[in-house]
N, C-alpha and C positions, 0 to 999 in steps of 0.2 A: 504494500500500500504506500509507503514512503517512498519508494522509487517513484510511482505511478504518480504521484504528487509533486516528488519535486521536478520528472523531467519529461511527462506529459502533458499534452495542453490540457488546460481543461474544457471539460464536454460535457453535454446536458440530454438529459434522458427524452427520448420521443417521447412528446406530447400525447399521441393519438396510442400510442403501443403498451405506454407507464402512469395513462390518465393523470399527468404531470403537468399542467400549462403554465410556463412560465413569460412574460413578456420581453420584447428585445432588450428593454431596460434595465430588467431584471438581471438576465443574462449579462449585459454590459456591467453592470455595476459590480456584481460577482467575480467577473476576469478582471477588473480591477482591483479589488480588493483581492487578489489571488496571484498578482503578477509573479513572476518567478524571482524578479530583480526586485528587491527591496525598497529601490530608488522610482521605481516607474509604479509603484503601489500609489492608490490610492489614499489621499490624506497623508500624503510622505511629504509634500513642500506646504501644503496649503492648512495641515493640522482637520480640522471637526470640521471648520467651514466648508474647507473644498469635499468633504466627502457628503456633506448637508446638500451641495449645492448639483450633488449628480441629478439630472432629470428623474430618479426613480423616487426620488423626495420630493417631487414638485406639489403633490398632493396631503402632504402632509403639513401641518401648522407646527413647525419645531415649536414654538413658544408654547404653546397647549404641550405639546408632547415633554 
């Protein structure tokens, strides 16, 4: 499993085969936050902000939350 994490891409389960539906954003935000390079992570220059500010938070009220 730690092989398969640290030097495979990451991949996401058929929707329609694993009754799994994720959205593209979804997706996106998870390979970032997953990058292999600790410097191209997510929230690695910009701290909470930049990772608040991925489009998969756009529907969320951080202030309430």
């Amino acid at each position: 499993m730690y092989d398969l994490i640290k030097t495979k891409p990451v991949f996401f389960p058929d929707a329609k085969k694993h009754g799994i539906a994720m959205s593209d954003q979804c997706k996106d935000f998870i390979s970032k936050c997953l990058a292999k390079n600790p410097a191209e992570r997510l929230g690695t220059t910009g701290d909470i902000e930049e990772i608040l500010s991925h489009p998969w938070f756009s529907d969320i009220d951080v202030q309430s939350l």
